[in-house]
C-alpha positions in Angstrom: -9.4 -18.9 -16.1 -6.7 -16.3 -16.8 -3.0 -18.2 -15.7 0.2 -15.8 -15.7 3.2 -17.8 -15.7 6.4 -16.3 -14.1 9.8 -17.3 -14.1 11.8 -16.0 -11.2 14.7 -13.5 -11.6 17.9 -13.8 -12.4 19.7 -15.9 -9.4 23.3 -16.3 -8.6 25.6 -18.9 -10.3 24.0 -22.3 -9.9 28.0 -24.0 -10.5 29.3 -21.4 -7.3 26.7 -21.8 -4.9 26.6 -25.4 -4.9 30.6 -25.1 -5.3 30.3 -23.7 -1.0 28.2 -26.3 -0.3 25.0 -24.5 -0.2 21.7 -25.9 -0.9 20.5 -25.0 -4.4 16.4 -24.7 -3.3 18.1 -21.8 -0.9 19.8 -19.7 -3.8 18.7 -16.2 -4.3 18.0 -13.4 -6.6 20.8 -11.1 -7.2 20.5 -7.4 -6.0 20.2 -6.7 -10.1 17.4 -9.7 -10.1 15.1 -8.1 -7.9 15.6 -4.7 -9.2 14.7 -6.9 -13.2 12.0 -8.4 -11.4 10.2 -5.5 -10.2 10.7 -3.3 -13.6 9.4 -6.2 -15.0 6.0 -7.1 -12.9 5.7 -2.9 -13.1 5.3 -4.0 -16.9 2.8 -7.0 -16.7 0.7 -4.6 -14.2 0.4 -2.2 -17.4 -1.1 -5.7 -19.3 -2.5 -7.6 -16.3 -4.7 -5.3 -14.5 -5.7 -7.8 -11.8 -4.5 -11.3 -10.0 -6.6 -12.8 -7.8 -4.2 -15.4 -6.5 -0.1 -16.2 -6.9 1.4 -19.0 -6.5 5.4 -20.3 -6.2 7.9 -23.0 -5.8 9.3 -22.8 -2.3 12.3 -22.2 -3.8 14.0 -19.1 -2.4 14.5 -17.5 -5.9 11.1 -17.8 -6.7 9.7 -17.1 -3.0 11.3 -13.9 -3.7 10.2 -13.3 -7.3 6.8 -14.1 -5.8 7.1 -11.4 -3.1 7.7 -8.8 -5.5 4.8 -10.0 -7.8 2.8 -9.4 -4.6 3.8 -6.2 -3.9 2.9 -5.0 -7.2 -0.7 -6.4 -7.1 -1.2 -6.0 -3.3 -1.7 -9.4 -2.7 -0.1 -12.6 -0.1 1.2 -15.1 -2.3 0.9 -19.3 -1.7 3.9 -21.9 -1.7 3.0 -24.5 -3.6 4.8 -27.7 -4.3 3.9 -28.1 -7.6 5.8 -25.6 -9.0 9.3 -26.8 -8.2 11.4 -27.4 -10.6 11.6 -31.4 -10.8 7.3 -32.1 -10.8 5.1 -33.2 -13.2 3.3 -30.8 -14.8 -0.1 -32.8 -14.2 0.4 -31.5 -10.9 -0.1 -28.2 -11.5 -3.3 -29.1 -13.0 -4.6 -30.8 -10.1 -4.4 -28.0 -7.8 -5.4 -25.4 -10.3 -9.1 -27.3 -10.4 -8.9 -26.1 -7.0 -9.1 -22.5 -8.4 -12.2 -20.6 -9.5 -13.3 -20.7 -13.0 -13.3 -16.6 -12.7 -9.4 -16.4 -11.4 -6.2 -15.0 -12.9 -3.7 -17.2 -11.2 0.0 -16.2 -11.2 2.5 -19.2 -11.0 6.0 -18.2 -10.6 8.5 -21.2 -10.6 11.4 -22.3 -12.6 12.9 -23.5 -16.5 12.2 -26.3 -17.5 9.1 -27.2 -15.3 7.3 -23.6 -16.4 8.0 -24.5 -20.4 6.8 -27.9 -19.9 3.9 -27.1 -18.2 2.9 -24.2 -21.0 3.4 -27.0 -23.6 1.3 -29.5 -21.4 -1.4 -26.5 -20.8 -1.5 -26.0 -24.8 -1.2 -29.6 -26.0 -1.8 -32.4 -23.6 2.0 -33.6 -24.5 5.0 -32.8 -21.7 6.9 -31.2 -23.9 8.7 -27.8 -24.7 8.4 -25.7 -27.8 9.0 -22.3 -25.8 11.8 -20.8 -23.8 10.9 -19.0 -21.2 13.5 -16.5 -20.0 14.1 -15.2 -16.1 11.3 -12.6 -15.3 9.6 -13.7 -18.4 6.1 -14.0 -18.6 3.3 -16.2 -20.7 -0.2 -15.4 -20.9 -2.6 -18.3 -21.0 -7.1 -18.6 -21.3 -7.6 -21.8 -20.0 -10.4 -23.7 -19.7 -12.2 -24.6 -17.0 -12.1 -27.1 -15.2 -8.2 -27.0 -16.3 -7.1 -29.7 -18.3 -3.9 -30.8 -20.4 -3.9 -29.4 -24.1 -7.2 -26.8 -22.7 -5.2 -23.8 -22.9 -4.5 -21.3 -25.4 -1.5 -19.1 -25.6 -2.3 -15.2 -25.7 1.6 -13.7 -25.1 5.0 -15.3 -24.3 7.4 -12.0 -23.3 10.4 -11.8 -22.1 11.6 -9.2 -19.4 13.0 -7.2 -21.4 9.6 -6.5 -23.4 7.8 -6.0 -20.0 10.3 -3.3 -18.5 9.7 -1.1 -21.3 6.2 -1.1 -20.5 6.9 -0.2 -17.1 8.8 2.7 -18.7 
């Protein structure tokens, strides 16, 4: 099993949207976060040549980072629970044993659930050793069935390395 993780785009100001009284889980991408987003899923198409299945948080930032994921592979995306921000990462786990053994899964979420479940992927431990910036991307081969510390790391780029391949 192929598993692309994807952290949504840049959002607007966590401090100022909370500051009008506005749900966080509702904050969106900013006009220059979708346009980062796409440039950068143009790039992982150049690396990533097929997805069989995305899923994301229900979080609006990443619902929307998921729709243009989508639109570059031609393909519905899944809410999944899983991937919001505050859930264990043995979570993820679960539901990706629901996934065939012959899959490249996308999961587009949020920091620091997406870094914590790489490190819990790679080594079985909940813990961090990577940063994961917005409209990044980490490349993992994991086993199958997936289980913690299964996983092996094959890239870790940031959205800036992934728009120049769309270039």
């Amino acid at each position: 099993m192929k598993v692309v993780i994807v952290r949504h785009g840049p959002a607007g100001e966590r401090a100022e949207w909370e500051a009008a009284g506005k749900d966080d889980r509702d904050r969106p991408l900013t006009p220059d976060g979708k346009k980062q987003m796409r440039l950068a899923m143009a790039g992982l198409a150049t690396l990533v040549s097929q997805i069989h299945l995305i899923a994301a948080s229900p979080l609006a930032r990443a619902v929307q980072s998921a729709e243009i994921l989508a639109k570059q592979y031609d393909l519905d995306f899944v809410e999944v629970p899983a991937l919001e921000p505050d859930r264990d990462p043995e979570e993820t786990v679960q539901w990706l044993k629901e996934v065939g053994a012959d899959q490249t899964v996308a999961l587009v979420g949020h920091e620091p659930h997406l870094s914590t479940l790489i490190g819990f992927l790679l080594t079985g431990k909940r813990a961090s050793f990577v940063m994961l910036k917005k409209s990044g991307v980490a490349l993992i081969d994991l086993a199958h069935p997936p289980r913690p510390g299964g996983g092996a790391l094959e890239a870790l780029l940031p959205s800036r390395t992934l728009r120049r391949l769309a270039a």
